[in-house]
N, C-alpha and C positions, 0 to 999 in steps of 0.2 A: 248569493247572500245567505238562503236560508244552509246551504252546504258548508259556506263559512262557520255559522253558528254553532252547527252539529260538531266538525270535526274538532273546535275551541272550546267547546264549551266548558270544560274543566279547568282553563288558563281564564276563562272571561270570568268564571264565577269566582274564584279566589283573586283576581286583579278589586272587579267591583265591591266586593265583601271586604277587601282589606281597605279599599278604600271610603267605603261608606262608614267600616270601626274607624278610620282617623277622621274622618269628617266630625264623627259626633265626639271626639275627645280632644280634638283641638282647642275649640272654644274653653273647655272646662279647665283644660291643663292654662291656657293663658289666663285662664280669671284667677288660677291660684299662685301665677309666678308676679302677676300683678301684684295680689294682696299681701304674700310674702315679702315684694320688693318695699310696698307702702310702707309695712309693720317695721321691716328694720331697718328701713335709713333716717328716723329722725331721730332727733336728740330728747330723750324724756326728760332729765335732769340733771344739776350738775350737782358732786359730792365732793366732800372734804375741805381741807383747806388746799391742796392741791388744782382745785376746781376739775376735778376727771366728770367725765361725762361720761351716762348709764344710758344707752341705747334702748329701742321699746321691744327690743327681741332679748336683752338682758332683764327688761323688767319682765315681758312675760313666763321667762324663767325660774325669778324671784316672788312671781305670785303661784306657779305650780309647785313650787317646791314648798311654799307658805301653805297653799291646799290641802296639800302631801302629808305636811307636819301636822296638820288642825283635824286633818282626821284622825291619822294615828293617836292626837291626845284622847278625840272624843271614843277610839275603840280603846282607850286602857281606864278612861273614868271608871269609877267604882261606886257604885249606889251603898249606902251607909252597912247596909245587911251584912256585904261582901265582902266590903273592908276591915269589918269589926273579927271576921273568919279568918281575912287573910292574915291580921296581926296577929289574934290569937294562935293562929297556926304557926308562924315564924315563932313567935317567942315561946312556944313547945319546942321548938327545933332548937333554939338555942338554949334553953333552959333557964331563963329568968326566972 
């Protein structure tokens, strides 16, 4: 046995070690095809007068992209100071 071990030992370590990496990813990987499957098979709402139906994997599209847009607005605000520079700069530019 113990000559078995010796002359395997580089087949037995990489068998167990690939096996012990899928042991601890299996679980993980099924908890996210689970949650994945939850999030897009119901029906969130229905829209128009057509009555179409908006999935909760289209709404959570429609809130990252709502995200997306709310911050871009809040990086272009302009504090009064800034704005009063930015106009006055423009209408040098065009010469009003």
């Amino acid at each position: 046995m113990f000559r078995f071990l010796r002359t395997h030992s580089t087949l037995l370590l990489a068998f167990f070690g690939s096996l012990l990496m899928i042991m601890f990813l299996v679980p993980q990987a099924i908890q996210n095809f689970a949650e994945r499957a939850a999030r897009s098979s119901g029906v969130w709402a229905t829209v128009g007068p057509d009555k179409d139906d908006v999935g909760s994997d289209e709404r959570e599209l429609a809130q990252e992209d709502l995200e997306l847009f709310e911050a871009l607005l809040d990086a272009i605000t302009l504090d009064s100071q800034k704005h009063h520079l930015l106009l006055t700069t423009v209408e040098k530019i065009i010469g009003s």
